[in-house]
C-alpha positions as a LaTeX table, in Angstrom:
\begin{tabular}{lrrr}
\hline
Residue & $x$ (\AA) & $y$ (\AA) & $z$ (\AA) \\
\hline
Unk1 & $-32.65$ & $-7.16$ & $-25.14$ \\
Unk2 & $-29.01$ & $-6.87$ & $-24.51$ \\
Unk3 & $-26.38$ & $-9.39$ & $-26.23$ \\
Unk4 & $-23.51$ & $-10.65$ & $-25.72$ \\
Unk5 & $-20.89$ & $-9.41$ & $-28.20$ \\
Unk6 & $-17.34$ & $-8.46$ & $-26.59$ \\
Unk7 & $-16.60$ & $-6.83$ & $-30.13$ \\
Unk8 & $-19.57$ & $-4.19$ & $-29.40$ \\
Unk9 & $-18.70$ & $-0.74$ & $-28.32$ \\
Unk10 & $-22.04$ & $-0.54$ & $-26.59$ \\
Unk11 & $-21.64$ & $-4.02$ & $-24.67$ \\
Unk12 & $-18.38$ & $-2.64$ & $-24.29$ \\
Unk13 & $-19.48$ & 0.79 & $-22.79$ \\
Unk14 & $-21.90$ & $-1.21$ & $-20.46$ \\
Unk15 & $-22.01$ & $-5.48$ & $-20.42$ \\
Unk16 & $-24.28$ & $-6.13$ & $-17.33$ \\
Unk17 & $-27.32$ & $-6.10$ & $-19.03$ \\
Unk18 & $-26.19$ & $-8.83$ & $-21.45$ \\
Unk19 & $-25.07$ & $-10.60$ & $-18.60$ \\
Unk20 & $-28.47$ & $-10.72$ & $-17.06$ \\
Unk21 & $-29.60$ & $-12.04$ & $-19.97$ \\
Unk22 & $-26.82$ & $-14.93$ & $-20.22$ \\
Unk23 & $-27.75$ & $-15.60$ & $-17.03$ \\
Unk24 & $-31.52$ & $-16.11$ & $-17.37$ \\
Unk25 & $-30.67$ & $-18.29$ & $-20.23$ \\
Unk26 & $-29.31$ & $-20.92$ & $-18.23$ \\
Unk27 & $-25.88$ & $-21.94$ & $-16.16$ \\
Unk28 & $-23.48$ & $-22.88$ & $-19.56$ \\
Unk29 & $-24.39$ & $-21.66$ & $-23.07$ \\
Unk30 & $-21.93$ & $-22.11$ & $-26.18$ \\
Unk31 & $-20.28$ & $-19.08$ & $-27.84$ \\
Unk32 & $-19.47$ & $-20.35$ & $-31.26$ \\
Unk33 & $-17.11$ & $-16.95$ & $-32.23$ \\
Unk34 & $-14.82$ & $-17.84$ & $-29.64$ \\
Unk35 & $-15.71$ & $-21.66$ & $-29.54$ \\
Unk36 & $-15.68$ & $-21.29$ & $-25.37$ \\
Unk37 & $-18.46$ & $-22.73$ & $-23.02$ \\
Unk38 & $-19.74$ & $-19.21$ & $-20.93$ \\
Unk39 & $-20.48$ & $-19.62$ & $-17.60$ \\
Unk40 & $-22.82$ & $-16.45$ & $-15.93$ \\
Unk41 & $-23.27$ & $-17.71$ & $-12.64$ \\
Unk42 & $-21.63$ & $-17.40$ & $-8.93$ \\
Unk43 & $-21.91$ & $-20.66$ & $-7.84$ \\
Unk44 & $-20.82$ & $-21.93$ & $-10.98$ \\
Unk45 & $-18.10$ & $-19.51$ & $-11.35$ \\
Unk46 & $-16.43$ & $-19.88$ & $-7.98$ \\
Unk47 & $-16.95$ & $-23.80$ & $-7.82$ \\
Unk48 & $-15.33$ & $-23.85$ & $-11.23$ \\
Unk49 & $-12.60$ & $-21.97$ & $-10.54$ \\
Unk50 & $-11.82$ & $-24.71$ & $-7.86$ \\
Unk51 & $-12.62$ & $-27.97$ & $-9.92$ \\
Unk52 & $-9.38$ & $-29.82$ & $-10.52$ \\
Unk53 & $-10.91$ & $-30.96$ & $-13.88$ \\
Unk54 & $-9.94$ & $-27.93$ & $-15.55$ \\
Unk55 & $-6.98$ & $-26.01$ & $-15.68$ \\
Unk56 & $-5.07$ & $-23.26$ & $-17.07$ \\
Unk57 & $-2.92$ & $-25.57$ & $-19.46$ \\
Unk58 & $-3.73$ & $-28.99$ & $-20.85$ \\
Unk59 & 0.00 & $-30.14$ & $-21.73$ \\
Unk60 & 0.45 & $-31.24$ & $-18.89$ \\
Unk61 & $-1.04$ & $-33.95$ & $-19.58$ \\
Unk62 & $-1.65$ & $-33.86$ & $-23.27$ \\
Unk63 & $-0.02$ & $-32.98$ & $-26.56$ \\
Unk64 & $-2.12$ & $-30.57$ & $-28.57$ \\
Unk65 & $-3.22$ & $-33.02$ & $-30.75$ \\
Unk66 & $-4.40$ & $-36.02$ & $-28.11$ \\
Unk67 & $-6.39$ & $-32.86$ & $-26.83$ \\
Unk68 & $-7.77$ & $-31.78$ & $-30.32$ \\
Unk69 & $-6.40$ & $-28.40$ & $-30.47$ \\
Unk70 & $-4.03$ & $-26.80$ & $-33.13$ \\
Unk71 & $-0.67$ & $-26.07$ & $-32.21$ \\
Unk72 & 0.44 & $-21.87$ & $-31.64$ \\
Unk73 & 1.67 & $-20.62$ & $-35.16$ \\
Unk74 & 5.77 & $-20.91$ & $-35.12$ \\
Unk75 & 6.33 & $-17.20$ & $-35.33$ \\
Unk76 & 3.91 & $-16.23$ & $-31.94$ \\
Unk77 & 6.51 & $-18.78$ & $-29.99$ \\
Unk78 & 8.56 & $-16.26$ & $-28.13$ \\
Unk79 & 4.77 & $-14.87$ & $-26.81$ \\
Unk80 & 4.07 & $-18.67$ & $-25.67$ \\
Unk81 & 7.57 & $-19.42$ & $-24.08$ \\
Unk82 & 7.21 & $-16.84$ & $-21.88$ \\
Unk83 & 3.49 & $-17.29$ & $-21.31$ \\
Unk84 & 3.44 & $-20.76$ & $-20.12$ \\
Unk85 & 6.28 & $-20.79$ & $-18.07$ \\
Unk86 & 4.54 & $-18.25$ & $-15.57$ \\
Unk87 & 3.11 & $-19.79$ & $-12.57$ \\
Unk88 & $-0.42$ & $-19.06$ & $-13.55$ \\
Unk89 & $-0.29$ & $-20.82$ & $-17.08$ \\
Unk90 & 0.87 & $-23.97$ & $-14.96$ \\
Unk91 & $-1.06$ & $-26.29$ & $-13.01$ \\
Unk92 & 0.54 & $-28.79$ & $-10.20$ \\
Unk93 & 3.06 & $-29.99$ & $-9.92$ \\
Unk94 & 4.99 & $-26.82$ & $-11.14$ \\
Unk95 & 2.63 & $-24.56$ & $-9.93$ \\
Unk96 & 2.95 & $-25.44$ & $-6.86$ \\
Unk97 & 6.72 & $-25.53$ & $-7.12$ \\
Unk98 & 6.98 & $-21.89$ & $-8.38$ \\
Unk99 & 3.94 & $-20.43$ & $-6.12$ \\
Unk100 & 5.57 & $-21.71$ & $-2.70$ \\
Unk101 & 8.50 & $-19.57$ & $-3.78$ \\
Unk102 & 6.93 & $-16.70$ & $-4.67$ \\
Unk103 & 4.50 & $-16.46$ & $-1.76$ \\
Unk104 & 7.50 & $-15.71$ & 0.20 \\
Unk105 & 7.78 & $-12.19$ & $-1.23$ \\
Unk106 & 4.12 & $-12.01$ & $-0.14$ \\
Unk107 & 3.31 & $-12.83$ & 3.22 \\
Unk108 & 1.14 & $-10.68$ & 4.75 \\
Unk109 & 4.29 & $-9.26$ & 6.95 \\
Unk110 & 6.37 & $-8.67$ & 3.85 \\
Unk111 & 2.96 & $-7.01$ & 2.00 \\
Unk112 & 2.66 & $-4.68$ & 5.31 \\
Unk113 & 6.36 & $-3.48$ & 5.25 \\
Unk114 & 5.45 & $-2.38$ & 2.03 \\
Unk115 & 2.41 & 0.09 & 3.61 \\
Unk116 & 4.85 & 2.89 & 4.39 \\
Unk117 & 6.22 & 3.17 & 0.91 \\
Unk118 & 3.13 & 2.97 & $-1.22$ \\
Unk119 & 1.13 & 5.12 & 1.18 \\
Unk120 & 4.60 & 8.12 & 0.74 \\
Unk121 & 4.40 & 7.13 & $-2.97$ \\
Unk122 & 0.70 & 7.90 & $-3.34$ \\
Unk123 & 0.51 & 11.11 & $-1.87$ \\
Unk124 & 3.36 & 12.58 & $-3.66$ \\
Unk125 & 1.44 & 11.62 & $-6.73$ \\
Unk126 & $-1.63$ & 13.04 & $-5.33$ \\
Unk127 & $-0.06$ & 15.83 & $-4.51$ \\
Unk128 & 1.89 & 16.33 & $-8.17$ \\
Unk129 & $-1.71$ & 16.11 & $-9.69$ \\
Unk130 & $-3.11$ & 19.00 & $-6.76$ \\
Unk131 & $-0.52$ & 21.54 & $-7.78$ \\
Unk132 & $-1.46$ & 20.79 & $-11.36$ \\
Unk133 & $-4.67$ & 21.48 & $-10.91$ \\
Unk134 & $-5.89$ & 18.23 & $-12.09$ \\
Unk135 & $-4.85$ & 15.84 & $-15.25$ \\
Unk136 & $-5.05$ & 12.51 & $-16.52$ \\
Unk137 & $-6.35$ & 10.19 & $-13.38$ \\
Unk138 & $-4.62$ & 7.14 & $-15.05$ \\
Unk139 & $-1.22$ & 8.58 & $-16.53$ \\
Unk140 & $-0.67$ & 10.67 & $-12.87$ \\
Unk141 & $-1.70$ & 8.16 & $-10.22$ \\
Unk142 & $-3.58$ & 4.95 & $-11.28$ \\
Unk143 & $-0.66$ & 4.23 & $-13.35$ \\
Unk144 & 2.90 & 4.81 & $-11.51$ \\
Unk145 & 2.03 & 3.77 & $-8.64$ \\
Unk146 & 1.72 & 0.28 & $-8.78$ \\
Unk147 & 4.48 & $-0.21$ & $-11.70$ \\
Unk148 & 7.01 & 1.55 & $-8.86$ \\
Unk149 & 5.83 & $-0.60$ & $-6.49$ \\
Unk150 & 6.12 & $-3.89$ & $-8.31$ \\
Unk151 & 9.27 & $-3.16$ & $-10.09$ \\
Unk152 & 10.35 & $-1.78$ & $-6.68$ \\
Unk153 & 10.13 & $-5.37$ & $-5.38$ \\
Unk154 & 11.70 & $-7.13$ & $-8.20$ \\
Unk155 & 14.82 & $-4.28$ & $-8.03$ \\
Unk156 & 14.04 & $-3.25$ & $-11.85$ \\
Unk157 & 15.89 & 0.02 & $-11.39$ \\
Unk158 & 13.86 & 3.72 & $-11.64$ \\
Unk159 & 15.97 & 4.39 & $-14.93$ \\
Unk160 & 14.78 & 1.07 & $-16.80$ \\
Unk161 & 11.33 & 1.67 & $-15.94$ \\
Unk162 & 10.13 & 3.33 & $-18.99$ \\
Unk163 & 9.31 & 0.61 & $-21.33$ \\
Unk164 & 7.79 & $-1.61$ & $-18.27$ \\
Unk165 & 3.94 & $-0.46$ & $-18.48$ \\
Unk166 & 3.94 & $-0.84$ & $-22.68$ \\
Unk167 & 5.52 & $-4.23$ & $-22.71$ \\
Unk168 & 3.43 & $-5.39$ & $-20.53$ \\
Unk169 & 0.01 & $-3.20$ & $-22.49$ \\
Unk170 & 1.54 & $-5.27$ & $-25.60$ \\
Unk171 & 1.71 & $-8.95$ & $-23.93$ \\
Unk172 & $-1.58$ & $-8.42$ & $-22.20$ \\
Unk173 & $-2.86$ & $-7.28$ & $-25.65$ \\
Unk174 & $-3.21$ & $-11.47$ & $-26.35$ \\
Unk175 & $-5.70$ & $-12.00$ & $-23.44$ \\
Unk176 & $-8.10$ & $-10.83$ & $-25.71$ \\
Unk177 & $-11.19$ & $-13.09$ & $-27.41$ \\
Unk178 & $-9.48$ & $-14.12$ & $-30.82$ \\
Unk179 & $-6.65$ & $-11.46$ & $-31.01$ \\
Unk180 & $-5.64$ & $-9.97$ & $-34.78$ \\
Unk181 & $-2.25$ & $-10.70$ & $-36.07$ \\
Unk182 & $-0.75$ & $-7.08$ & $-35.23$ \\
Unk183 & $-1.91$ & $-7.49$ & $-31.18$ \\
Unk184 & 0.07 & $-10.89$ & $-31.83$ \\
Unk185 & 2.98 & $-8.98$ & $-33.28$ \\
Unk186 & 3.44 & $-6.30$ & $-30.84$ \\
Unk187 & 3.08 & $-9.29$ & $-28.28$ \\
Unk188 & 5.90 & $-11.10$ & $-29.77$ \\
Unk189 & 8.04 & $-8.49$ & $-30.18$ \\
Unk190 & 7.36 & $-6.93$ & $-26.44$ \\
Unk191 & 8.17 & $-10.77$ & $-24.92$ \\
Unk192 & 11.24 & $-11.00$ & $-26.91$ \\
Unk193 & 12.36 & $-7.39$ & $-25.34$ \\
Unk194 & 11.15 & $-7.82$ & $-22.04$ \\
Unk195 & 13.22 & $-11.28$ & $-21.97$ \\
Unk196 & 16.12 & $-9.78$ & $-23.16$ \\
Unk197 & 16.48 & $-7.07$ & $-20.78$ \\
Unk198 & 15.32 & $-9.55$ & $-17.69$ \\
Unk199 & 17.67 & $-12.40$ & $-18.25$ \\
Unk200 & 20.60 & $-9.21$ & $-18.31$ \\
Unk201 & 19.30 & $-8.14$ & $-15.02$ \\
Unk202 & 19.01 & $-11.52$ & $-13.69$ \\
Unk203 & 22.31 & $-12.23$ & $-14.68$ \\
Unk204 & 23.32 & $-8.86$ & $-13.30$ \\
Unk205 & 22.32 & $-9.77$ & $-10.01$ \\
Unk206 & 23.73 & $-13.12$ & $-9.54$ \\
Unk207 & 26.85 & $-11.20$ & $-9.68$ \\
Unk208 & 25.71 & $-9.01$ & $-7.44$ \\
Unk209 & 22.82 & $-9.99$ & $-5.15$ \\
Unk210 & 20.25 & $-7.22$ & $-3.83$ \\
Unk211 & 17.80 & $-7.35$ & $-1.51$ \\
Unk212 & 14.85 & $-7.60$ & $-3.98$ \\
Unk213 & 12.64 & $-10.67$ & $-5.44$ \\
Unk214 & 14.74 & $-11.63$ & $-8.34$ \\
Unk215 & 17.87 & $-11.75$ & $-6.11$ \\
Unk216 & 15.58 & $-14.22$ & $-3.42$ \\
Unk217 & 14.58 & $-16.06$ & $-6.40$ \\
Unk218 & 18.43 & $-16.80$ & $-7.28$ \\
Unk219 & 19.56 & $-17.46$ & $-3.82$ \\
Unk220 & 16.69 & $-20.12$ & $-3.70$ \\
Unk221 & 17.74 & $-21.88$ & $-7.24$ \\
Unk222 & 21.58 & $-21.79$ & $-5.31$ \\
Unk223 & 19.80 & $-23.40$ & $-2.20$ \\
Unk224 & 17.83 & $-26.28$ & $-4.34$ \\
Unk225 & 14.48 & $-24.70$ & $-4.79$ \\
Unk226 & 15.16 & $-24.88$ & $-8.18$ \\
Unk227 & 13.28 & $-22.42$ & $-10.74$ \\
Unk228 & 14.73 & $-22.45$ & $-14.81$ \\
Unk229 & 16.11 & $-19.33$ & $-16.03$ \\
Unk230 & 13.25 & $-18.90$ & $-18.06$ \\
Unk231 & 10.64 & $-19.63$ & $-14.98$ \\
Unk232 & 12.34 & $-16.92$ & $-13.29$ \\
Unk233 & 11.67 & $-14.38$ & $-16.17$ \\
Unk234 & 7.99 & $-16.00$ & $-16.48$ \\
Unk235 & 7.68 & $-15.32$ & $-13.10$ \\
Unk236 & 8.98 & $-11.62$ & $-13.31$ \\
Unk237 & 6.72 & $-10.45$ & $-15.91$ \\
Unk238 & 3.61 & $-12.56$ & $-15.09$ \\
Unk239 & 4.39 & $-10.15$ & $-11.76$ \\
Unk240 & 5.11 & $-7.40$ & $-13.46$ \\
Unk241 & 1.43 & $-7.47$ & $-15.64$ \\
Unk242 & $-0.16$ & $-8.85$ & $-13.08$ \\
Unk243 & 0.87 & $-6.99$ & $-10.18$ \\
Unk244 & $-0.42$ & $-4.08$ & $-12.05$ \\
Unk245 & $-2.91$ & $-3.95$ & $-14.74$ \\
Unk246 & $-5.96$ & $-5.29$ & $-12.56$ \\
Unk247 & $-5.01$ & $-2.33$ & $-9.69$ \\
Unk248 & $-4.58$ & 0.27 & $-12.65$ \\
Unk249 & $-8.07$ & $-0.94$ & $-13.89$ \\
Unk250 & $-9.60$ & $-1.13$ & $-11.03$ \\
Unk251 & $-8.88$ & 2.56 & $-9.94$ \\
Unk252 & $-9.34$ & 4.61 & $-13.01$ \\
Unk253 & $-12.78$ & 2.29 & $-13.44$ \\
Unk254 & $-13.28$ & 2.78 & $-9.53$ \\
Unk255 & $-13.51$ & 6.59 & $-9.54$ \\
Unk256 & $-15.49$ & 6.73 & $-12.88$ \\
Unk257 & $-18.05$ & 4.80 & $-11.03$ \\
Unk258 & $-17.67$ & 6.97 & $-8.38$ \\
Unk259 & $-18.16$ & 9.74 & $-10.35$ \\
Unk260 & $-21.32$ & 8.44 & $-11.38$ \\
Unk261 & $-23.16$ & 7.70 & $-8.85$ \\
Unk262 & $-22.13$ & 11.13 & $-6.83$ \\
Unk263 & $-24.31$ & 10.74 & $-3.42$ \\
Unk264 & $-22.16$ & 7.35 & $-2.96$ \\
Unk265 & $-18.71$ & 9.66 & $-3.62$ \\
Unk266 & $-20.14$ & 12.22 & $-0.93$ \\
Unk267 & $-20.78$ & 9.35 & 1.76 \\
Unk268 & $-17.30$ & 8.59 & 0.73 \\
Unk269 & $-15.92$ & 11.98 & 1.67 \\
Unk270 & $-17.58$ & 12.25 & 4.18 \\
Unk271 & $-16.17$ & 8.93 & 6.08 \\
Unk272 & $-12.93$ & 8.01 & 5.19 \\
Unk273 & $-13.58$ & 4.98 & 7.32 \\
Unk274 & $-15.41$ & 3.18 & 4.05 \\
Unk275 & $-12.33$ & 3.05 & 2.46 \\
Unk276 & $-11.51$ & $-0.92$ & 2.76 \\
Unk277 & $-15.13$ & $-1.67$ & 1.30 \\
Unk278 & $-15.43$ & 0.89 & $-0.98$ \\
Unk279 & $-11.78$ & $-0.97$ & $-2.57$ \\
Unk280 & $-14.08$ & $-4.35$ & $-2.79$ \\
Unk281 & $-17.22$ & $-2.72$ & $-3.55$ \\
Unk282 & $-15.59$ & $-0.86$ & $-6.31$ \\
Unk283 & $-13.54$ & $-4.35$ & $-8.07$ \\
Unk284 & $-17.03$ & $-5.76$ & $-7.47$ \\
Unk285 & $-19.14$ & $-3.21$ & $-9.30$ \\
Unk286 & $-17.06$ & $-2.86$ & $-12.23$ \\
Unk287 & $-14.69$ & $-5.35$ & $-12.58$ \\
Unk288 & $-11.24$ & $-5.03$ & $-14.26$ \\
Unk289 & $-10.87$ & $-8.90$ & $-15.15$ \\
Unk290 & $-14.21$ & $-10.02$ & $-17.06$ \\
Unk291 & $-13.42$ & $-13.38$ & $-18.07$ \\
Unk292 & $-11.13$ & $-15.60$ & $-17.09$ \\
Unk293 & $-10.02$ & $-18.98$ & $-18.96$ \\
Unk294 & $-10.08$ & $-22.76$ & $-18.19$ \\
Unk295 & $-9.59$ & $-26.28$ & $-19.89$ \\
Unk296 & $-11.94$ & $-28.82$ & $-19.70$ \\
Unk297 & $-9.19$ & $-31.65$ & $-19.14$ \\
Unk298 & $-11.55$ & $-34.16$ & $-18.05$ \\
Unk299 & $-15.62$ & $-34.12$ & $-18.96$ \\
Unk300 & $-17.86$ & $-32.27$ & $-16.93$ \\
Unk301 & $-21.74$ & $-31.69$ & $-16.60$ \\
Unk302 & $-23.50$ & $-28.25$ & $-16.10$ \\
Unk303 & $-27.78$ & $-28.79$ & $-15.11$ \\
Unk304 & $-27.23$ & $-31.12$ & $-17.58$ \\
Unk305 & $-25.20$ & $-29.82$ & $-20.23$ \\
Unk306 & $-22.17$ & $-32.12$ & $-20.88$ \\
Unk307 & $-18.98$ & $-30.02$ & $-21.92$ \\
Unk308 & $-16.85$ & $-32.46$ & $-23.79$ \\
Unk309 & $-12.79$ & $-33.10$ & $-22.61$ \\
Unk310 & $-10.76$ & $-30.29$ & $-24.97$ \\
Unk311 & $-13.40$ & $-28.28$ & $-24.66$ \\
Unk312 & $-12.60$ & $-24.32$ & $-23.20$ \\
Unk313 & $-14.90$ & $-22.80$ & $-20.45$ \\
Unk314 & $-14.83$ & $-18.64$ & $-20.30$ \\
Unk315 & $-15.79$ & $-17.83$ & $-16.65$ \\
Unk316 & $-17.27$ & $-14.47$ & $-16.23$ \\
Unk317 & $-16.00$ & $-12.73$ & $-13.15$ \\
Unk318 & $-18.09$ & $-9.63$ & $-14.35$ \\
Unk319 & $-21.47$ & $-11.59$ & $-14.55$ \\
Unk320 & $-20.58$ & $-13.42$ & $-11.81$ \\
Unk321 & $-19.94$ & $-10.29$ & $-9.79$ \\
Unk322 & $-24.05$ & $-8.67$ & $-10.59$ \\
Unk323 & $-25.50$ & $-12.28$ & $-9.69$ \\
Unk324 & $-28.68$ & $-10.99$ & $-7.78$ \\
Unk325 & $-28.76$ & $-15.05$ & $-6.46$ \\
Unk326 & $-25.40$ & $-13.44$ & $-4.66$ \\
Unk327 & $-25.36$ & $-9.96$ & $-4.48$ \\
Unk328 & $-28.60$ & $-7.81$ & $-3.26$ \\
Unk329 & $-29.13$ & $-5.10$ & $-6.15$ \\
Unk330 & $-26.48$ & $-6.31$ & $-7.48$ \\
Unk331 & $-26.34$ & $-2.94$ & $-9.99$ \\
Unk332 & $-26.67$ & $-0.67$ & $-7.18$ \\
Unk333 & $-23.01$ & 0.51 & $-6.26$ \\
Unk334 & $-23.54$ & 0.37 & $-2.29$ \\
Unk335 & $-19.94$ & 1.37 & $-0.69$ \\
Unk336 & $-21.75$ & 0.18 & 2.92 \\
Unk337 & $-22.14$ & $-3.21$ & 1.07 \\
Unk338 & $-20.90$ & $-5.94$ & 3.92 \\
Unk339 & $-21.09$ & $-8.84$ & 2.51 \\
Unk340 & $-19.42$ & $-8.96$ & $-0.71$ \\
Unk341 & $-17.68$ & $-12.50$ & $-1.92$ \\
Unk342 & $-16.92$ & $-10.71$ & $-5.30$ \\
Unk343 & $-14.20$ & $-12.87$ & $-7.48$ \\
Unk344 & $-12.35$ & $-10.18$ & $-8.96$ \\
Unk345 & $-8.97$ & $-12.06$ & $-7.62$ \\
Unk346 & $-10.11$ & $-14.95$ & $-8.37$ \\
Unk347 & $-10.09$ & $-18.35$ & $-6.20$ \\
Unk348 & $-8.76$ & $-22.12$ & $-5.92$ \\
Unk349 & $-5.24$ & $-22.43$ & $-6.53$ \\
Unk350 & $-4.95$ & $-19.48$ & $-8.86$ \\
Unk351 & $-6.23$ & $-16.98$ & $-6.42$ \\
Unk352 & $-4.45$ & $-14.04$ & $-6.99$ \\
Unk353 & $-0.90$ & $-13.76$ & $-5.06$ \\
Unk354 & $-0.70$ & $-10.20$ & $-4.78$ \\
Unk355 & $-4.43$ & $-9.10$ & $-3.71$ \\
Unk356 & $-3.23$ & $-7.74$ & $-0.38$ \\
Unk357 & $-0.83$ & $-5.82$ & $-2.08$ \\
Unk358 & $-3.16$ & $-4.70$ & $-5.06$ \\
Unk359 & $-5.82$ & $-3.76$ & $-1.72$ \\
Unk360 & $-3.15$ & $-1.81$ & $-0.11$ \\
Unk361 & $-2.41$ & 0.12 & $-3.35$ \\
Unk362 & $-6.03$ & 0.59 & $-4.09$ \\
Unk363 & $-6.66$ & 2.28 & $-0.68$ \\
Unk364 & $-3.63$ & 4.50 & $-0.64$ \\
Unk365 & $-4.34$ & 5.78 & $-3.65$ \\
Unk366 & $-7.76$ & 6.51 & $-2.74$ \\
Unk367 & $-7.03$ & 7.66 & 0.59 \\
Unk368 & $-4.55$ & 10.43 & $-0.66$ \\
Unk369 & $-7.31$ & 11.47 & $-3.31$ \\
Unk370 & $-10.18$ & 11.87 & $-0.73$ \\
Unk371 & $-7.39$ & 13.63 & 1.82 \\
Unk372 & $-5.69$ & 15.49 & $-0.67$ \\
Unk373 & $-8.12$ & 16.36 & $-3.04$ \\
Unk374 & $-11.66$ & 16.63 & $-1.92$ \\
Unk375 & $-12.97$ & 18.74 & $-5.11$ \\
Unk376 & $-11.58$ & 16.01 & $-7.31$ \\
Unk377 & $-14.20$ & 16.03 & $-10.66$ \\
Unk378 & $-14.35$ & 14.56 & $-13.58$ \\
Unk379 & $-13.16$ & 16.97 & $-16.58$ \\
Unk380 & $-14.32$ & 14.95 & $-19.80$ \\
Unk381 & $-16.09$ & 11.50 & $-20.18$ \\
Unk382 & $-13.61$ & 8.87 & $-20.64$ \\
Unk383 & $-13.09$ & 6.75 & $-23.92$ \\
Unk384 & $-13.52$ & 3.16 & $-23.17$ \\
Unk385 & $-10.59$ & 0.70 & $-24.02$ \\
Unk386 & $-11.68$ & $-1.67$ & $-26.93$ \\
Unk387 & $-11.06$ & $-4.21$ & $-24.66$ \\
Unk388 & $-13.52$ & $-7.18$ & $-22.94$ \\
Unk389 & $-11.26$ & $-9.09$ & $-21.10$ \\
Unk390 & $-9.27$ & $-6.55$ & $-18.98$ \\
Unk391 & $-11.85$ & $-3.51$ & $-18.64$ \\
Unk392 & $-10.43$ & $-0.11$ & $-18.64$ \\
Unk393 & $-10.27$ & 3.27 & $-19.53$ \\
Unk394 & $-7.61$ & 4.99 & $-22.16$ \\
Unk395 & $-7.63$ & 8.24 & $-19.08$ \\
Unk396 & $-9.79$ & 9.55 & $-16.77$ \\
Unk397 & $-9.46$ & 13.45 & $-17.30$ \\
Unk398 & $-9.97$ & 15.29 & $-13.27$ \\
Unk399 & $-9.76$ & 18.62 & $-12.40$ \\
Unk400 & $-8.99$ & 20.13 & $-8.75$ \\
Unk401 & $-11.61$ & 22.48 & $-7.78$ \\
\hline
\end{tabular}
């Protein structure tokens, strides 16, 4: 039988059959490496995700010793500061605070301004890739497009780009089950840079407003919507990762699926139209964001199973998304598949902000693959991150028949 070990290559390589398994054990069973409640099931998952007794951060209304947990060593503090400022280490009232302001730069007329730009950007990419005759799926495509875009929006300018994608590798390193001292290191040290060069630009551009999401941000502090400085750069790089690892994930993972299962790839080519479900069939099937983190701030009961206040529940989106209770053959990758409430974005009040955008990224990028490159193959089998929580690939080698 299958287990569940996130330190496994092969549950690595493959985790839906341990997730089967997790959930034929029950709704809630303890995971004593990482000391976190798992939770396998849909139901449970999405009404969970919703349940106002549990939340991203307890100290909000507890110090970390009323809520029996040990307080961040001293030296990962820069890591933390800029952490739990973001909007989705926060729960109500500053969540709310910091959200409303952001959602601005989101609105589905502001996202489909944007449609123009990422579906140019994509197809040069696309087209880069063609004349070379294939390359690295995730260096050429899955990768730039997305970072432009986001840093694009917050006015980070094309020459300070560089250095975006591994600060952000660096700080997401963390998100990891029970992270080793050198992915705490390199996540210091990138959170100290990254705030650095943001509070320069952010001082940059009080001087000199733009007409980008940092400079909105600023003119709404000036108005009384009042963010800290250190919200704002919270709020820039929670953007910044966020805004891009799940859609770089989700393609390069995408297409090796695709690749995979190649009579589901031809009905692809051969009806562009499938497009918009193959994007949610795809974050469904294999999904970038496996587990996802909550609080137990106040006790709760599971069929039965009482999961003590201070307690930490790990909510599997991936297990979550192969629940046959939810999904009919739910390993089958089906890009006809209508109804599909997969919980890739998550939901409740920490549904992700920027899932129209990520969807609009995901299907230009496709688009201009299927359009531009209908010979697209794979070149090499891909080496699996040594990741669990955010599920990737290190490349995806193609060639251009």
């Amino acid at each position: 039988m299958a287990a569940f070990d996130p330190w496994d290559p092969a549950f690595l390589a493959d985790p839906y059959p341990a997730y089967a398994e997790l959930r034929a054990k029950g709704r809630v069973q303890y995971f004593e490496p990482t000391n976190q409640w798992l939770v396998p099931h849909h139901a449970d998952v999405s009404a969970l995700l919703r349940d106002r007794r549990l939340g991203r951060t307890y100290q909000h209304r507890f110090t970390h010793e009323e809520f029996g947990r040990t307080a961040p060593p001293a030296e990962h503090e820069p890591f933390h500061t800029l952490n739990d400022h973001g909007m989705l280490d926060l729960e109500p009232p500053d969540h709310t605070r910091i959200r409303r302001l952001v959602s601005k730069a989101f609105t589905p007329r502001t996202v489909e301004r944007l449609v123009p730009y990422v579906t140019e950007l994509a197809g040069q990419l696309v087209d880069r890739l063609v004349e070379a005759g294939g390359g690295d799926l995730l260096r050429d495509v899955a990768e730039p497009l997305p970072v432009a875009v986001i840093a694009e929006m917050l006015g980070i300018p094309e020459s300070d780009r560089a250095p975006l994608r591994p600060w952000s590798a660096d700080i997401c390193g963390m998100y990891e089950l029970n992270p080793s001292e050198d992915t705490a290191a390199r996540a210091v040290r990138a959170s100290v840079e990254f705030t650095e060069y943001l509070r320069e630009l952010i001082a940059e551009r009080r001087g000199k407003p733009g007409d980008d999401l940092i400079s909105g941000l600023i003119a709404a502090y000036d108005e009384g919507d009042r963010l800290t400085e250190q919200e704002m750069i919270s709020t820039c790089v929670l953007l910044l990762n966020a805004g891009h690892e799940a859609t770089v994930n989700a393609t390069v993972n995408g297409w090796y699926a695709l690749f995979r299962n190649p009579e589901q790839l031809a009905a692809l080519r051969a009806d562009h139209s499938l497009v918009p479900r193959a994007v949610e069939e795809l974050m469904r099937y294999d999904t970038p964001l496996q587990l996802f983190e909550r609080w137990v701030l106040d006790e709760i009961e599971i069929d039965g199973t009482t999961v003590p206040r201070g307690a930490e529940i790990a909510l599997l989106f991936g297990s979550a998304n192969h629940d046959p209770a939810v999904f009919d053959h739910p390993e089958r990758l089906d890009l006809t598949r209508a109804d599909n409430p997969h919980i890739s974005f998550s939901a409740g009040i920490h549904y992700c902000i920027g899932a129209p955008l990520a969807r609009i990224e995901l299907s230009a990028s496709m688009k201009a693959l299927l359009e531009k490159a209908p010979t697209l193959t794979l070149a090499a089998d891909p080496t699996r991150k040594p990741n669990f929580v955010i599920r990737g690939l290190e490349g995806l080698s193609v060639e251009v028949g």
